[in-house]
C-alpha positions as CSV (number, residue, x, y, z in Angstrom):
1,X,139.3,11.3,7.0
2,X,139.7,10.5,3.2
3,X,136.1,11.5,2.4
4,X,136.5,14.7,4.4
5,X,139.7,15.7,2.3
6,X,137.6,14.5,-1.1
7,X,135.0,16.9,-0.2
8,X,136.9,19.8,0.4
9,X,138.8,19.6,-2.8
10,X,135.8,19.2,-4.5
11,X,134.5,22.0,-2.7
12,X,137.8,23.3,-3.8
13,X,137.4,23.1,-7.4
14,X,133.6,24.1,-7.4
15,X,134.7,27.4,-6.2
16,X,137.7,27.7,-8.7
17,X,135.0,27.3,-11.4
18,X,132.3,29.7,-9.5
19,X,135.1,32.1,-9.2
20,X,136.0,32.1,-13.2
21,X,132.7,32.2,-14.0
22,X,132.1,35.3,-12.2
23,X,135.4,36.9,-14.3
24,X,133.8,35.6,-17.3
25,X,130.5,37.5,-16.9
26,X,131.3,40.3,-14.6
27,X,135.7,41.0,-14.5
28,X,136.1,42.1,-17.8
29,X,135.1,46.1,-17.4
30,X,137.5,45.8,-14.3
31,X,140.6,45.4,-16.5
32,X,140.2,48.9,-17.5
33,X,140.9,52.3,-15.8
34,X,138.8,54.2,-14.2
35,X,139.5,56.9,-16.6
36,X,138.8,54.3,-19.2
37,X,135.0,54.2,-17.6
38,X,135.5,57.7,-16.9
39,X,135.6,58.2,-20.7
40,X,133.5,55.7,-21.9
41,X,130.6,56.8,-19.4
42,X,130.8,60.6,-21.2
43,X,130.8,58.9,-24.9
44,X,127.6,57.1,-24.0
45,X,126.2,60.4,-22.5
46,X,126.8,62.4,-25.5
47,X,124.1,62.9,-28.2
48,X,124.7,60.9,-32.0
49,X,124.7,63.4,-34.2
50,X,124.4,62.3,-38.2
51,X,127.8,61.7,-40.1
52,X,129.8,61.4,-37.7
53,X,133.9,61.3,-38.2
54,X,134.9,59.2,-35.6
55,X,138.5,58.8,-34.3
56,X,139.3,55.8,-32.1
57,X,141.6,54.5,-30.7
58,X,144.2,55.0,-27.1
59,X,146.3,58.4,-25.6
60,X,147.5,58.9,-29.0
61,X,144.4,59.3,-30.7
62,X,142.6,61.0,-27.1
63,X,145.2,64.1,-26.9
64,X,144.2,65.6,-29.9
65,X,141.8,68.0,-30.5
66,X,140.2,66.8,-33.9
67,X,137.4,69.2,-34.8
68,X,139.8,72.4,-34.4
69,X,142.3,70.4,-36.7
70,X,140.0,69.7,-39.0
71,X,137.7,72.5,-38.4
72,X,134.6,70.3,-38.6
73,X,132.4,69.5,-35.9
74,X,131.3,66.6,-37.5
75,X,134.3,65.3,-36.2
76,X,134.4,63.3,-32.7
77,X,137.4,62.2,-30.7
78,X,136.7,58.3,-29.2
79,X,140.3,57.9,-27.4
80,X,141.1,57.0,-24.4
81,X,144.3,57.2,-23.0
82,X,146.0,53.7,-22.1
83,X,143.4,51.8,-24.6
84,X,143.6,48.6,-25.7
85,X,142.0,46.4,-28.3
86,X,140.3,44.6,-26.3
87,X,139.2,48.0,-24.8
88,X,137.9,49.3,-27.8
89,X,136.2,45.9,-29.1
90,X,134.1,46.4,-24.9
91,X,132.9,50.3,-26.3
92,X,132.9,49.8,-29.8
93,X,128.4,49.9,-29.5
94,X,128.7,53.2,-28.5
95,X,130.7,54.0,-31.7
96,X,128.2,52.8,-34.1
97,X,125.4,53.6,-32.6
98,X,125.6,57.0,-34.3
99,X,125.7,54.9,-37.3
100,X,128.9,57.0,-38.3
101,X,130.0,58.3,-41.9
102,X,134.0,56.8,-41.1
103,X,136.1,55.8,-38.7
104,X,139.6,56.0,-38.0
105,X,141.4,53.4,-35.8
106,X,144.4,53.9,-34.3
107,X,145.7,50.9,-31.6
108,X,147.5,48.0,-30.8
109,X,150.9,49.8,-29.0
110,X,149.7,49.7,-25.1
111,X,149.3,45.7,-26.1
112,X,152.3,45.1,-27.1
113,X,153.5,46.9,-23.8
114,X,151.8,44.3,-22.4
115,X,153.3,41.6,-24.1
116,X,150.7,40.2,-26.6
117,X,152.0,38.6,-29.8
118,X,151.5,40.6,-32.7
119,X,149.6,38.3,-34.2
120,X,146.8,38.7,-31.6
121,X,146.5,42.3,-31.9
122,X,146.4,41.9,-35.5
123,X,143.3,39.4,-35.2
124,X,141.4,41.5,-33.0
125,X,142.0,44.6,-34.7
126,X,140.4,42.7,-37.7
127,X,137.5,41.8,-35.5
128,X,137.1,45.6,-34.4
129,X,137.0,46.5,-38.0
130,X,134.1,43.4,-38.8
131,X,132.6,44.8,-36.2
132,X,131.9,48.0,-37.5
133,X,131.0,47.0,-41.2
134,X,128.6,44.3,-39.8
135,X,126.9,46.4,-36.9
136,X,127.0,50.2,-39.2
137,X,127.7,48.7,-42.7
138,X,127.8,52.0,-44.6
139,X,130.5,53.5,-42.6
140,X,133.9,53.7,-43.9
141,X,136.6,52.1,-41.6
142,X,139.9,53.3,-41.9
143,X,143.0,51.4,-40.1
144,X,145.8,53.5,-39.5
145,X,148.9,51.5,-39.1
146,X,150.6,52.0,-35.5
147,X,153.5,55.5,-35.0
148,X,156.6,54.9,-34.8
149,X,158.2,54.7,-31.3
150,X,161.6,56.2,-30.2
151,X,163.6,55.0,-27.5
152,X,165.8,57.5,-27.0
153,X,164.2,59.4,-24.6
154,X,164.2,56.5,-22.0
155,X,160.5,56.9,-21.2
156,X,157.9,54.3,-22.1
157,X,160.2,51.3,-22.5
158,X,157.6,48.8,-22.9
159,X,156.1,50.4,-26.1
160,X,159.4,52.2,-27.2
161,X,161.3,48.8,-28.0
162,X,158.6,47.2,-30.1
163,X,159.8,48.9,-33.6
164,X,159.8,45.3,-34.9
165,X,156.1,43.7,-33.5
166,X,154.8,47.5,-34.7
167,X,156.1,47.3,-38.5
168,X,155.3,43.1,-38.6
169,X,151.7,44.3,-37.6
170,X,151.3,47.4,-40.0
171,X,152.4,45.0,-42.4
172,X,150.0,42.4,-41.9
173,X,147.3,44.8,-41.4
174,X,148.2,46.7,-44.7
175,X,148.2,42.9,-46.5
176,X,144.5,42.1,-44.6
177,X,143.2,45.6,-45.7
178,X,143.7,45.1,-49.6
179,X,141.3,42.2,-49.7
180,X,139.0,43.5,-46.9
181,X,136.2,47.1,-47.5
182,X,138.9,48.7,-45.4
183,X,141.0,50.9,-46.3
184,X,144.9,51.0,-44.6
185,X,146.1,54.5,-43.7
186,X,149.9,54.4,-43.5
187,X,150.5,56.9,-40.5
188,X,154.3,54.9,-39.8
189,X,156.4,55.6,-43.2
190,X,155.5,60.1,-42.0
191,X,156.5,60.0,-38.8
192,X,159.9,57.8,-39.0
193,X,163.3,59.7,-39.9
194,X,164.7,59.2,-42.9
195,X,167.8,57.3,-41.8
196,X,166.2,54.2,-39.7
197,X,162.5,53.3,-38.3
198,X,162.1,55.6,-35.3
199,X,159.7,58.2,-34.3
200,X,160.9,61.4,-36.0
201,X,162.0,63.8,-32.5
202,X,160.4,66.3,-34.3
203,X,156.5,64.9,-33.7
204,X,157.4,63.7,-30.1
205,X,159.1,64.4,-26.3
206,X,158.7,60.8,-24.5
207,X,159.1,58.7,-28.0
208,X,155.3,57.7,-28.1
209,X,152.9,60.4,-27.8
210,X,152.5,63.2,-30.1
211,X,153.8,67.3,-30.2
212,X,151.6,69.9,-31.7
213,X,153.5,69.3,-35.0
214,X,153.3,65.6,-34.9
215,X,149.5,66.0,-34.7
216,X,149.0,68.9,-37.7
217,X,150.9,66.3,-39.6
218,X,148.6,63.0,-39.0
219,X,145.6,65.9,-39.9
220,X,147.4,66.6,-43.2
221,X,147.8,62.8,-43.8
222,X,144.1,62.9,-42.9
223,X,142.5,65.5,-44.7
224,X,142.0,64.2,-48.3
225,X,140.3,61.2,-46.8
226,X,137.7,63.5,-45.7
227,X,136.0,64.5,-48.9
């Protein structure tokens, strides 16, 4: 009786390692949407064209349309709604590929929604950026710090009360970019009002995505760095 119960909990514990093994190698892709595949399927589909402007990044970055904004068709959109750093780090070979002339990252607030530490998202939006310089090194990468978020709408309370993790991050980030061949784009210090550190109602209606006007202004912010 004592060496039937041994051998079913090792049996037991053979499968628990079989079964993480099996996340390891295969469960990864299956943390993300099926829009996120949805997305990342059409990306891989479409042809690399030669200096590329690449923005990338979650919803934020996805709901705009860049190349009217910019008037440029050099310029691609690479966001997909409800993104993730470790979403983007999973796609990121589609993005240099193309070998691209910049890229502007946007990311980090759907993981604080899911509680990871700022610090975390920090690190592996570093590693996304090494990424790039190591696997296209004559692209430009361009981190943009996180938007503002605005509570007041009552929508999206899991990114809308993480003013402090965002600004601790767009701090670090800014600190990691002036001794790094990144350059920091600070989106936050446009879009906040004047009196405290939320989203300007102006540039949004559920306090995390963006109007029309919010988005003509991140192009303006934009624009120079396209020269």
């Amino acid at each position: 009786m004592i060496l039937e119960y041994k051998n079913i909990l090792v049996l037991t514990v053979l499968m628990v390692f079989f079964q993480l093994g099996v996340v390891e190698l295969f469960g990864q892709s299956d943390q993300f949407s099926t829009y996120y595949h949805q997305r990342k399927s059409l990306f891989e589909e479409l042809p690399n064209t030669k200096k590329e402007i690449i923005f990338l990044g979650n919803s934020i970055t996805d709901g705009a349309e860049w190349c009217e904004l910019f008037d440029n068709k050099r310029v691609k959109n690479r966001g997909i709604s409800g993104d993730v750093t470790e979403g983007v780090l999973y796609r990121l070979e589609e993005v240099t590929e193309s070998q691209p002339a910049k890229v502007f990252l946007l990311i980090g607030v759907n993981d604080l929604a899911r509680g990871i530490s700022s610090d975390s998202i920090v690190s592996k939006i570093r590693e996304i950026a090494t990424r790039i310089n190591t696997q296209s090194p004559k692209t430009e990468v361009y981190i943009q710090s996180i938007l503002p978020v605005n509570p007041v709408f009552k929508k999206f309370t899991g990114h809308c009360s993480k003013t402090e993790e965002i600004m601790r991050i767009n701090q670090q980030l800014k600190a990691w970019s002036a001794q790094s061949p990144v350059q920091f784009v600070d989106l936050f210090s446009h879009f906040k009002n004047e009196e405290d550190n939320l989203m300007n109602s102006k540039y949004t209606n559920d306090g995390l995505h963006l109007t029309g006007a919010g988005y003509v202004l991140w192009a303006d912010i934009i624009r120079p760095l396209l020269k």
